[in-house]
C-alpha positions, 0 to 999 in steps of 0.5 A: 493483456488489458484484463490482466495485472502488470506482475502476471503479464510480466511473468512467464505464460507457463507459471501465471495460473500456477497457485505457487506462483502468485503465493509467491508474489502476493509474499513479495509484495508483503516483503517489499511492504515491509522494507519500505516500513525500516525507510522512517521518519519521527517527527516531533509533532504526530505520533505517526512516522513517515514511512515508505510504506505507502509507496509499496502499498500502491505498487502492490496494489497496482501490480497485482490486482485487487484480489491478490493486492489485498492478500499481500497487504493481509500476508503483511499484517499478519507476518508483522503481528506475529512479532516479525520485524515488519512494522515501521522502525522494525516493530512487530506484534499484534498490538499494532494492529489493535483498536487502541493503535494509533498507526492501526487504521494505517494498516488496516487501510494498506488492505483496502487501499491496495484493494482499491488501487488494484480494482483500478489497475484491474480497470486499465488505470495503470496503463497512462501517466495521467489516469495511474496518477488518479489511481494512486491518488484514490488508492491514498484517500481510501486509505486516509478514510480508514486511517484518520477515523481510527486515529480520532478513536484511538487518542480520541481527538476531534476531527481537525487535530487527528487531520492536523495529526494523521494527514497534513504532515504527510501530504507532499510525502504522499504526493511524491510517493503517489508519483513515483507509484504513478510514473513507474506503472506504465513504464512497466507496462511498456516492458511487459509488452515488449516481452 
C-alpha cells in the first residue's frame, strides 16, 4: 500500500486500474476544488481573496498522487476557463488564467502544488502527522513560488509589495489550511487499512 496513493487504497481493488475510475477522481478533485473557490474572502487591502481553494489543492494532491493530482488540478482550470462557475466567487473564463490575471499564478500553481504534494504523498509522506505537515508546507511554497512572481508581473509591483500582497495576509489562513490537510492524511490512511 506504500507505493500507492490514499484514494486508489481506499478504493475497491476491482476498479483501482480501471481508466474511468481514476477520470472519475481526477473530476472529483476538480469539483471539490471548485467548491472551496465559492468558500471567499475580499479583503480591502490585496486584490486577492481568501479562499478555500488551497485547502483542496493539498488534499488532491495528497490523495492522488502526482500525476493524477495535477490532472485534476489541470480538469480545474480548464472546466473553469470554459466560463463554468469554478473560480472563487463563482467566476469563470479564460481570462483568469492569463499572463495579466492577478490571481493567474495562483492557479497555475494549484497544478504544481498538488504535483508536488502528491510526489510527496507518492514518497509515504502522508502517512505520519509530522512528515504530511511537511508536505503540505512545501506543496504551499511550490505554489507561492509560482504565484508572487506573476502577481509582481501582473500589477508590476516590486518584490516586497507583491509579498505584502500576494502572501503575508494569507499565512495563518494557509497554515490552517495546511493542518487540516496535514491532520486528515493519515486519518485516512488508517481507514484504508482497515479496509
Amino acid at each position: 500500500m506504500s507505493a500507492t496513493t490514499l484514494a486508489l487504497a481506499a478504493s475497491p481493488p476491482r476498479v483501482r486500474s480501471r481508466t474511468a475510475y481514476r477520470v472519475l477522481l481526477a473530476l472529483a478533485g476538480s469539483w471539490l476544488v471548485a467548491g472551496l473557490a465559492q468558500l471567499e474572502l475580499k479583503l480591502p487591502f490585496t486584490p486577492v481573496p481568501v479562499t478555500g481553494q488551497t485547502l483542496g489543492v493539498l488534499l488532491v494532491g495528497a490523495s492522488l498522487g502526482a500525476g493524477l493530482g495535477a490532472v485534476s488540478m489541470a480538469l480545474y482550470l480548464g472546466q473553469g476557463a470554459l466560463g463554468l462557475p469554478f473560480f472563487s466567487g463563482g467566476e469563470g473564463g479564460a481570462s483568469f488564467l492569463a499572463l495579466s490575471a492577478v490571481t493567474g499564478g495562483y492557479l497555475w500553481g494549484f497544478v504544481l502544488s498538488a504535483a508536488a504534494v502528491g510526489w510527496l504523498a507518492r514518497r509515504g509522506w502522508d502517512r505520519s502527522l509530522r512528515s504530511s505537515i511537511g508536505a503540505m508546507f512545501l506543496g504551499e511554497v511550490v505554489l507561492y513560488l509560482a504565484a508572487i512572481p506573476w502577481l509582481m508581473q501582473a500589477l508590476d509591483l516590486p518584490l516586497g509589495t507583491a509579498l505584502e500582497l500576494g502572501l503575508a495576509p494569507f499565512v495563518v489562513g494557509d497554515t490552517l489550511k495546511l493542518l487540516i490537510a496535514a491532520g486528515l492524511l493519515p486519518v485516512g490512511w488508517r481507514l484504508a487499512k482497515k479496509r
